[in-house]
C-alpha positions in Angstrom: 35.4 61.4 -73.6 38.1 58.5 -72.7 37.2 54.9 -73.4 37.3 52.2 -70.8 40.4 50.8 -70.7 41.2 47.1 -71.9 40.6 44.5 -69.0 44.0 43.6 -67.3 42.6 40.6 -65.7 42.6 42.2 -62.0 40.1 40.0 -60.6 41.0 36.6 -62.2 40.0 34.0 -60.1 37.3 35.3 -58.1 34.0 35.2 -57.2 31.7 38.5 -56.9 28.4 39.1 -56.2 26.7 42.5 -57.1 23.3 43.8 -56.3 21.4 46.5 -57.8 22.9 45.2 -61.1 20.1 45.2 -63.5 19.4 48.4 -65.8 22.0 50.7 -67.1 23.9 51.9 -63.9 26.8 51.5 -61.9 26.0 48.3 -60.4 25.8 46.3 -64.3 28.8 48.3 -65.6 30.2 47.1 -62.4 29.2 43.6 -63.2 30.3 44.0 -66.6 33.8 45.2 -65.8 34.3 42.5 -63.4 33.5 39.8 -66.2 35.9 40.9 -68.5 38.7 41.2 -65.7 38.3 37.7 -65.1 36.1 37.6 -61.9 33.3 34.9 -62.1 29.7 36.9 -60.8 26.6 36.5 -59.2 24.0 39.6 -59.8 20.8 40.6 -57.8 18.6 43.0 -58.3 14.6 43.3 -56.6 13.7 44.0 -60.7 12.7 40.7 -62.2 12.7 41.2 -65.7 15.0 43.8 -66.0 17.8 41.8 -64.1 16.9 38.6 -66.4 17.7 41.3 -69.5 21.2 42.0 -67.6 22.1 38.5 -67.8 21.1 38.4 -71.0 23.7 41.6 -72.0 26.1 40.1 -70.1 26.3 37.0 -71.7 26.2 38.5 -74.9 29.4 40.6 -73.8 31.6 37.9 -72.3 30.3 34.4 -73.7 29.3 33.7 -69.7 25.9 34.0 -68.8 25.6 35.1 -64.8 23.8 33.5 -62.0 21.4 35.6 -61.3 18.8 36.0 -57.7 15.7 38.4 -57.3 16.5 39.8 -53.9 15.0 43.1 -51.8 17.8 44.3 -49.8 15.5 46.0 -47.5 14.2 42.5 -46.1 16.8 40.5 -44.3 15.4 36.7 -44.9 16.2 38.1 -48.7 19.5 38.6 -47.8 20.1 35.8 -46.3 18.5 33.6 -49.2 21.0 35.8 -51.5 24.1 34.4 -49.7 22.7 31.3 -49.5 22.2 30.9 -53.6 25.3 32.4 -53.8 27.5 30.2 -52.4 25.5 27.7 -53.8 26.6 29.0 -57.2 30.0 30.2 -56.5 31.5 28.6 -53.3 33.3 31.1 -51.0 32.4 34.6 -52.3 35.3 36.7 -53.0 33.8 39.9 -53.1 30.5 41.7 -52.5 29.8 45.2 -53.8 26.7 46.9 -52.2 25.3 48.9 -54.9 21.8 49.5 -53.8 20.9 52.7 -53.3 17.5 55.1 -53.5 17.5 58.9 -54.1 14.6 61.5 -54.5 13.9 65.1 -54.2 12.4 67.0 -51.1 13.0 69.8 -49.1 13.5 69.0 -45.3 10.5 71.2 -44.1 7.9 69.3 -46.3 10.1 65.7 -46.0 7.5 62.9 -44.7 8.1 60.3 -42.4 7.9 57.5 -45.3 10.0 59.5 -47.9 12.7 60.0 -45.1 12.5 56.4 -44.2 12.1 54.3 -47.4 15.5 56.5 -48.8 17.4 55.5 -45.2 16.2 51.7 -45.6 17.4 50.9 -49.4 20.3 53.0 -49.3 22.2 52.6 -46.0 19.9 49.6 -44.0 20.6 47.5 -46.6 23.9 47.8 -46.6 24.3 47.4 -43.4 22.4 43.9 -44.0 24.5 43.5 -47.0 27.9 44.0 -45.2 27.0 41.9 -41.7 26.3 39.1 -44.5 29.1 39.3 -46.5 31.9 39.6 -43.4 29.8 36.7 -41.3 30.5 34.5 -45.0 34.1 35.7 -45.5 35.1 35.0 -42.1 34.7 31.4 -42.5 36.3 31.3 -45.9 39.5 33.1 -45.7 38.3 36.5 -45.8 37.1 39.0 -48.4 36.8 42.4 -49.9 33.3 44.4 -49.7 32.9 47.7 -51.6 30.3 49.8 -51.0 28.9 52.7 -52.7 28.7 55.8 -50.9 28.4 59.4 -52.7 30.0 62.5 -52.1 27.0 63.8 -50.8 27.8 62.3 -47.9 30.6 65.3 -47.5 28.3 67.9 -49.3 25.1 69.9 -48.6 22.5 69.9 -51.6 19.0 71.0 -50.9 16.3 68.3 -51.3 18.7 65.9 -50.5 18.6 65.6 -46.5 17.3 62.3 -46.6 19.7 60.4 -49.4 22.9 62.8 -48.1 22.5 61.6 -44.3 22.2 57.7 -45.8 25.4 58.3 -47.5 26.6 59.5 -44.8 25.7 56.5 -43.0 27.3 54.2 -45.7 30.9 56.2 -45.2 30.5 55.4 -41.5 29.3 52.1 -41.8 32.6 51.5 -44.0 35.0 53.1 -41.8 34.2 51.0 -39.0 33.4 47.7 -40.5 36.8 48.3 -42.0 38.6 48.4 -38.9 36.5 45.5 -37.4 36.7 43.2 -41.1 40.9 43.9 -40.0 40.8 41.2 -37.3 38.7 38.9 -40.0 40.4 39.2 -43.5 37.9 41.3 -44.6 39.1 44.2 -46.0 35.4 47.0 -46.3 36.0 50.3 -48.9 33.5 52.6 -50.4 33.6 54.3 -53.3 31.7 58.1 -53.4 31.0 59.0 -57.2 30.2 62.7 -57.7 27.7 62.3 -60.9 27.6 59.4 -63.2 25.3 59.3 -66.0 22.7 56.8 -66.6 18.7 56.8 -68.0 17.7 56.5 -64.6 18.7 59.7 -63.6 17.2 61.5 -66.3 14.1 60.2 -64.7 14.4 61.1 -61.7 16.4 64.6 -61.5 15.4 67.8 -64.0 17.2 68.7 -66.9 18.1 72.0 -65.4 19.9 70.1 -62.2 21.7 68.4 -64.0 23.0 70.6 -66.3 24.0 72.8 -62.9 25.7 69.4 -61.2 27.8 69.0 -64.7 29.0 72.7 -64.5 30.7 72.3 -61.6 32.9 69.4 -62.7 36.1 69.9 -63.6 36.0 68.2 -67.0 32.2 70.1 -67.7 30.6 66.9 -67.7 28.8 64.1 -65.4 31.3 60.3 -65.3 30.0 57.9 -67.4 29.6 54.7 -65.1 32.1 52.7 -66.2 34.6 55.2 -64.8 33.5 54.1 -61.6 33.0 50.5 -62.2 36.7 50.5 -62.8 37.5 52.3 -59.0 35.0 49.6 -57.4 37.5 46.9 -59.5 40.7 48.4 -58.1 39.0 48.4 -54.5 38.1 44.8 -55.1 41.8 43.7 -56.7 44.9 42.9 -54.9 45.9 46.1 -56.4 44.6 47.3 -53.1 45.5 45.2 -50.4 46.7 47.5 -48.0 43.5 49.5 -47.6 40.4 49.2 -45.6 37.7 51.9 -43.7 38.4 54.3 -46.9 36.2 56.1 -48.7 36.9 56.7 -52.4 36.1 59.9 -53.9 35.1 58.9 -57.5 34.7 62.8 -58.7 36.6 66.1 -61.0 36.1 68.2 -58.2 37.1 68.9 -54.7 35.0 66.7 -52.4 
């Protein structure tokens, strides 16, 4: 297993703010990665106590504690209150990263209405919310960079997942053309599309057996632990990256 590599100071200077960053997943190693490459950040997360313990890890990590706002992406006078405390906090925000996201198991045929719709609202409403937010701020402050997280399900066909693949797929749309239209604004709009990272919470939520089966088909045998994407999300939000925009990153040891 490699070890994350030492921070390089790629986002020195600039403000981030990061939702869905409480627990153990992408979005906190996300937040965490930023810290230490110099970026000053801003995390949400609709999880009171658990974002509260985030900032507290966080702080512990880089001597900085985060501002922090509850926030449910899914309800759009939240999001606007988020920007609002944001650039309260930070100023002009640099960059947003749209890490929200909800999954679940079920075949089409027995799907509901609610489980099709709840998956659709977190994972691609939201970031549609999210990204309208973030390029209506950037465009009076210079421009921007938004990265959004995507999955390579969005490409793929896995049974149970109709509902979560077709919001992906919705995300790597919505990034593509917000991409082209954030062109004429400064904004530059990228997604990121992770095959399998590990965390806690999808031990939860997917079986032992799945997983073991999603793992086999990597190249390298095993799921990415989440910093290996937190450090692609970094590179999409440096100047490392400048020239691209509409993209969609596969974050994966296999084909997409």
């Amino acid at each position: 297993m490699p070890k994350p590599p030492e921070p390089r100071n790629l986002l020195a200077g600039k403000t981030a703010l990061i939702t869905a960053a409480a627990g153990t997943g992408i979005g906190f190693s996300t937040a965490s990665r930023f810290a230490r490459e110099g970026a000053t950040v801003f995390i949400s997360d609709i999880h009171e106590g658990r974002l509260a313990k985030a900032a507290d890890a966080l702080e512990a990590e880089t001597g900085i504690r985060p501002a922090t706002a509850i926030c449910n992406v899914t309800k759009q006078e939240e999001v606007d209150a988020l920007f609002k405390a944001a650039e309260a906090e930070l100023g002009a925000i640099d960059v947003v990263v749209n890490n929200a996201g909800l999954g679940g198991t079920a075949d089409l045929v027995d799907m509901t209405d609610e489980q099709w719709m709840v998956v659709l609202d977190v994972t691609l409403n939201s970031c549609f919310r999210m990204t309208r937010a973030g390029m209506q701020h950037m465009r009076g402050h210079g421009g921007g960079v938004i990265v959004n997280n995507a999955s390579v399900l969005g490409w793929r066909a896995q049974k149970g997942q109709a509902h979560y693949a077709a919001a992906k797929a919705g995300v790597m749309a919505l990034t593509r053309c917000a991409g082209v239209e954030g062109a004429e604004l400064g904004v530059r709009v990228n997604a990121v599309a992770p095959s399998l990272a590990m965390h806690p919470f999808l031990h939860k939520v997917t079986s032992p057996e799945l997983l073991a089966e999603l793992e086999a088909k990597e190249a390298y045998g095993r799921a990415a632990d989440v910093w290996e994407i937190a450090t692609v999300i970094a590179f999409l939000a440096s100047d490392y990256s400048t020239y691209m925009t509409g993209e969609i990153v596969s974050v994966s040891s296999q084909r997409a």
